[in-house]
C-alpha positions as CSV (number, residue, x, y, z in Angstrom):
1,X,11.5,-8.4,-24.7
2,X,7.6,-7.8,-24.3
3,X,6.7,-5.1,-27.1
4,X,4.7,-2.2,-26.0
5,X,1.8,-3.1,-28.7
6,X,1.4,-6.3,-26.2
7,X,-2.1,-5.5,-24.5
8,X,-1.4,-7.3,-20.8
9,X,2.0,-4.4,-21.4
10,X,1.9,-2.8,-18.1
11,X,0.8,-6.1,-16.2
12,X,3.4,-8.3,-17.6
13,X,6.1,-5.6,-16.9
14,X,4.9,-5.2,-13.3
15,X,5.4,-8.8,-12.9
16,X,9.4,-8.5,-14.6
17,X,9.9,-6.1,-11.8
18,X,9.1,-8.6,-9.6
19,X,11.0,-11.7,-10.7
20,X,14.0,-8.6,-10.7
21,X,13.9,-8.1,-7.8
22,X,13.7,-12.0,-6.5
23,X,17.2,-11.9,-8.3
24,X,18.9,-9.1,-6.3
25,X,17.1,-10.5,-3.0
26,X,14.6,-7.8,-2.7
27,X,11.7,-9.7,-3.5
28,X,10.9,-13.1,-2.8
29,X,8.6,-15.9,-4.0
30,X,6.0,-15.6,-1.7
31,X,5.8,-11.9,-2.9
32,X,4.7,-13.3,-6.5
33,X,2.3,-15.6,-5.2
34,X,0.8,-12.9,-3.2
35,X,0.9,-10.6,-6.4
36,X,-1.3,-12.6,-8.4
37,X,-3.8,-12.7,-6.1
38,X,-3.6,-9.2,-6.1
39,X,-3.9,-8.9,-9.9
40,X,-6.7,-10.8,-9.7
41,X,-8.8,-8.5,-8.0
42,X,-7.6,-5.6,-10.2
43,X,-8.6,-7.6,-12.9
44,X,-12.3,-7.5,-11.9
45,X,-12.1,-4.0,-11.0
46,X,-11.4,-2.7,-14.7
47,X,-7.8,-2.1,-13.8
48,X,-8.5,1.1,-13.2
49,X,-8.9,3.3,-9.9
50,X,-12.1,4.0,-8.9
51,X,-13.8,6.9,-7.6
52,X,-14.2,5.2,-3.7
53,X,-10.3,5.1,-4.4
54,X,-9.8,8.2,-5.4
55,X,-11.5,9.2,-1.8
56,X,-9.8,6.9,0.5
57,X,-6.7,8.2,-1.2
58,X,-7.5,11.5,0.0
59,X,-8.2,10.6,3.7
60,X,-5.3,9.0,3.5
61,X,-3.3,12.2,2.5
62,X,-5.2,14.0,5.0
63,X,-4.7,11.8,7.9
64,X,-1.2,11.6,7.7
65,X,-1.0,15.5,7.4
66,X,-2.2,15.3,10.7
67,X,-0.1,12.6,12.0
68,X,2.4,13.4,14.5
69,X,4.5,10.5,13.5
70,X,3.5,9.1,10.3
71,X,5.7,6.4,8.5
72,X,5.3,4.6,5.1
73,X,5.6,0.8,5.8
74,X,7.6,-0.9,3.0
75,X,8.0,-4.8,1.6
76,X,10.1,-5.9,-1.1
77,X,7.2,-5.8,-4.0
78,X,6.4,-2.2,-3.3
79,X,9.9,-1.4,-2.7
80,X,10.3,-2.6,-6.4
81,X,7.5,-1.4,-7.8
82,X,7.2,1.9,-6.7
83,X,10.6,3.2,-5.6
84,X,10.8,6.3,-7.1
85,X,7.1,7.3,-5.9
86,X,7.4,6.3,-2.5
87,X,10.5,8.5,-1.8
88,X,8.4,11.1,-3.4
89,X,5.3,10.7,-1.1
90,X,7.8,10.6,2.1
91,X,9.3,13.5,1.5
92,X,5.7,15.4,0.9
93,X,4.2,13.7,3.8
94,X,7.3,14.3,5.9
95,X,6.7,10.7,6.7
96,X,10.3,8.0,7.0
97,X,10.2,4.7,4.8
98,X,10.5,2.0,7.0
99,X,11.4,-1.6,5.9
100,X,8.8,-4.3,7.4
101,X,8.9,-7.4,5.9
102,X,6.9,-11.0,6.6
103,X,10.0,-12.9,6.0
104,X,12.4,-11.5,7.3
105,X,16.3,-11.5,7.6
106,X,18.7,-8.9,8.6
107,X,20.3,-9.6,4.7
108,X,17.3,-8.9,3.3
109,X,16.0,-5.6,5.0
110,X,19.8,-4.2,4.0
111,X,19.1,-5.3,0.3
112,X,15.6,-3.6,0.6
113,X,16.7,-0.2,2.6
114,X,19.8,-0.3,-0.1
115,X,17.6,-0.6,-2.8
116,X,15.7,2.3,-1.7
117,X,18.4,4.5,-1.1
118,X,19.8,4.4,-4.3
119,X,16.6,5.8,-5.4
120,X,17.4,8.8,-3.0
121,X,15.4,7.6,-0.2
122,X,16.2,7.9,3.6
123,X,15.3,4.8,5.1
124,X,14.9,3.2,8.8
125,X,16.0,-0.2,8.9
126,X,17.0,-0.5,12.4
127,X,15.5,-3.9,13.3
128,X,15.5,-2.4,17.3
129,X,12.5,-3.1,18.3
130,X,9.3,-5.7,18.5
131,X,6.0,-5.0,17.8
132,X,4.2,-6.8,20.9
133,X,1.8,-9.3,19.8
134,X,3.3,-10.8,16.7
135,X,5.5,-14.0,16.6
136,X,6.7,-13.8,12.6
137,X,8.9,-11.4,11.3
138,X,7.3,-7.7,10.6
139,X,7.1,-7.6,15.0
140,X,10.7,-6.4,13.8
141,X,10.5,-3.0,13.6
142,X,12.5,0.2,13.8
143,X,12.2,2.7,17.4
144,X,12.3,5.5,15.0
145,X,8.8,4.3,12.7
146,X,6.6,1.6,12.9
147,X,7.2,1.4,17.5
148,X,6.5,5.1,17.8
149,X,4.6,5.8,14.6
150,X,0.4,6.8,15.5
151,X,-0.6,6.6,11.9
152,X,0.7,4.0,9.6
153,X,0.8,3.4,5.5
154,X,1.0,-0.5,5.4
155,X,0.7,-1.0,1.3
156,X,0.3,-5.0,0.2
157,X,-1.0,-5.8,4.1
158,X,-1.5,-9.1,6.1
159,X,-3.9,-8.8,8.7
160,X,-2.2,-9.9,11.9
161,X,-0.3,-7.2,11.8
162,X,-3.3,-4.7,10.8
163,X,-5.1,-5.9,13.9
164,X,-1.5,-5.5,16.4
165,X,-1.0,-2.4,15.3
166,X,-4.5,-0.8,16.1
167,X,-4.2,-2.9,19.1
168,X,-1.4,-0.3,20.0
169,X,-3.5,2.3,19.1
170,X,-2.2,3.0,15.4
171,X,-4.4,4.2,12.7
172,X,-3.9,1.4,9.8
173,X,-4.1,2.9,6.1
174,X,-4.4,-0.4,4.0
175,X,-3.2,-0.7,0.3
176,X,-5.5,-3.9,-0.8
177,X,-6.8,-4.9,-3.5
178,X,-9.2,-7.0,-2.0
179,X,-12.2,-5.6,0.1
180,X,-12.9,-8.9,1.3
181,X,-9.5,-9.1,3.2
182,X,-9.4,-9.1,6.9
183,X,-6.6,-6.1,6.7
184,X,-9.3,-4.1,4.4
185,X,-11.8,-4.9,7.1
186,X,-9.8,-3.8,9.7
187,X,-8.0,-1.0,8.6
188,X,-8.9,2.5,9.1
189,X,-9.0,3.3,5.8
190,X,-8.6,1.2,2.8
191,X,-7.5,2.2,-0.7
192,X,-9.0,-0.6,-2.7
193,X,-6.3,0.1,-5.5
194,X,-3.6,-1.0,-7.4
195,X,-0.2,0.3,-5.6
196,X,1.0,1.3,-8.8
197,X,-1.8,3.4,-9.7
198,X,-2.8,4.5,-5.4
199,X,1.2,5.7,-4.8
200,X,1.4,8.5,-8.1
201,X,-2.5,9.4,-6.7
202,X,-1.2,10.0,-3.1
203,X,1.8,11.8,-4.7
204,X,-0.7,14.2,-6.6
205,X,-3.4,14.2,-3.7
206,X,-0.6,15.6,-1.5
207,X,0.7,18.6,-3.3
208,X,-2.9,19.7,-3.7
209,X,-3.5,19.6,0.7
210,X,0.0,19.8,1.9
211,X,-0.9,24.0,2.4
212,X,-4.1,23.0,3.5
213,X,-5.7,24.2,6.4
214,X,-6.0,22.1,9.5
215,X,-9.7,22.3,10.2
216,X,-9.7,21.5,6.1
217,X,-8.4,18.3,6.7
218,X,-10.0,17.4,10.2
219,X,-12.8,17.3,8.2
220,X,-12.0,15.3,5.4
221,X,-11.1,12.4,7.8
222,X,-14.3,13.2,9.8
223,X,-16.5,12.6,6.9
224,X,-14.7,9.0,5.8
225,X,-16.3,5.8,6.3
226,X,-14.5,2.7,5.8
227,X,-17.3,0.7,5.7
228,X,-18.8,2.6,3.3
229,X,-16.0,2.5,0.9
230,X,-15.4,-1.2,0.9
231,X,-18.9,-1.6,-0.2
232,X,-18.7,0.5,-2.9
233,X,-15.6,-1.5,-4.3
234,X,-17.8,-4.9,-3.2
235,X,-20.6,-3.7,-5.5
236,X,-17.7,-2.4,-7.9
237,X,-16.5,-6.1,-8.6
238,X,-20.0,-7.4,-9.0
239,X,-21.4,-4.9,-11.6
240,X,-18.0,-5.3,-13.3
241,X,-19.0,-9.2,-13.8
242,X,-22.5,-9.1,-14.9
243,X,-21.7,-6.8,-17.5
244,X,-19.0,-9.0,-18.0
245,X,-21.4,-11.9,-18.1
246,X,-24.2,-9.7,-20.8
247,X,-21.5,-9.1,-23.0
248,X,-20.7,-12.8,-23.3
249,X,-24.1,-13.7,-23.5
250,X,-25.0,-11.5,-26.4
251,X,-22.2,-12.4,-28.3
C-alpha cells in the first residue's frame, strides 16, 4: 500500500497501473520500459504541463474538430492509464478509439478493446486492414479508423509509424514526452506532456471549442507551429536543469 503522504504518490501509482495491467494482458513489458523513459522526460520538465502544452493541446482539439474522420489511436499503457478520459474525449470529439498496438496479437487487442468497453467505450478492433509501409504489428489496423482516418491522435508514439501515416497523407497529433523523438519531429503537432495530465486538458479544451465557430478554429491550426513548440519544451528542459544545477551549487 503506497500512502498518499508518499511524495513520488502519483508517479508510483501510475506505474501500479501498469504492472496491472501486464497481469490482465493489457500491458506488457515493453510498455514499462518505454514508460520510464517517458517519466524521465517529465521529470526534467517539472512534472507539470507547460504553457507550449497547453497550446498544442488546443490545436490538437481544433484540428480534430475539423477532421472528417478523426480517430483516437490507443496502446495498452494509455488504455490503462487513461480509460475513463479517453472515452470521454471520443465521445466530445465524435472521434472512435481504435486499438493499435506494436506487439501485437489478436488475444491482446480483445483484452485491450474489452478493457475499454467496460469503461463505456465503443471501440474498433477489427484487425481488417494494413497500413502499407509497415512490417511490425500497428500496420494492423481497423477499415473503420486508423485506414480511412485523415487526422490521427497517436498518444505514447513510435516513429515508423508517425512517418507511414503522413506518408498516407494523415495528420499525426503526437503524445511525447520527448521533443527530441523522431515521432515529436515528425508529427504535426506534438503535445510535449504527460498523457495523464494532456488527456483531462483535451477533455476540458474541447468543451470550451466544441460550439466553436469554423473559421475560429481554422485559425487556431493556421497559427501553430510545431517547430516552434518543440523548441520551447527543448529550452524548457534546459532552464529546468541549470536551476537545477544553482540550487545544488549554493547549497
Amino acid at each position: 500500500m503506497i500512502p498518499k503522504s508518499h511524495p513520488r504518490y502519483e508517479s508510483l501509482m501510475t506505474r501500479e497501473k501498469l504492472v496491472e495491467g501486464v497481469k490482465i494482458g493489457v500491458t506488457v513489458l515493453q510498455g514499462l520500459i518505454a514508460h520510464g523513459r517517458g517519466e524521465m522526460f517529465d521529470y526534467v520538465l517539472g512534472e507539470k504541463t507547460h504553457d507550449f502544452a497547453w497550446k498544442a493541446e488546443r490545436v490538437a482539439v481544433a484540428m480534430m474538430l475539423l477532421a472528417d474522420h478523426p480517430v483516437i489511436s490507443v496502446n495498452g499503457n494509455t488504455a490503462v492509464l487513461v480509460p475513463e478520459e479517453l472515452v470521454k474525449l471520443s465521445e466530445i470529439l465524435n472521434a472512435p478509439l481504435e486499438v493499435n498496438v506494436f506487439h501485437f496479437s489478436k488475444e491482446r487487442v480483445r483484452r485491450i478493446a474489452e478493457y475499454l468497453e467496460s469503461f463505456g467505450a465503443k471501440v474498433l478492433a477489427g484487425c481488417d486492414a494494413e497500413l502499407k509501409g509497415l512490417e511490425h504489428g500497428r500496420r494492423i489496423v481497423d477499415s473503420r479508423g486508423i485506414l480511412i482516418a485523415d487526422v490521427v491522435l497517436v498518444p505514447l508514439e513510435d516513429g515508423d509509424r508517425c512517418e507511414i501515416l503522413k506518408r498516407h497523407g494523415k495528420k499525426v497529433i503526437a503524445i511525447d514526452l520527448n521533443p527530441l523523438s523522431r515521432t515529436a519531429r515528425m508529427a504535426d503537432v506534438t503535445i510535449v506532456d504527460n498523457v495523464i495530465r494532456a488527456v483531462p486538458n483535451m477533455i476540458k479544451i474541447a468543451e470550451e471549442l466544441r460550439d466553436a465557430d469554423k473559421n475560429e478554429l481554422v485559425e487556431i491550426v493556421n497559427n501553430y507551429d510545431n517547430k516552434t513548440i518543440l523548441r520551447r519544451a527543448i529550452e524548457a528542459i534546459r532552464d529546468y536543469l541549470t536551476e537545477k544545477a544553482d540550487e545544488i551549487s549554493q547549497r
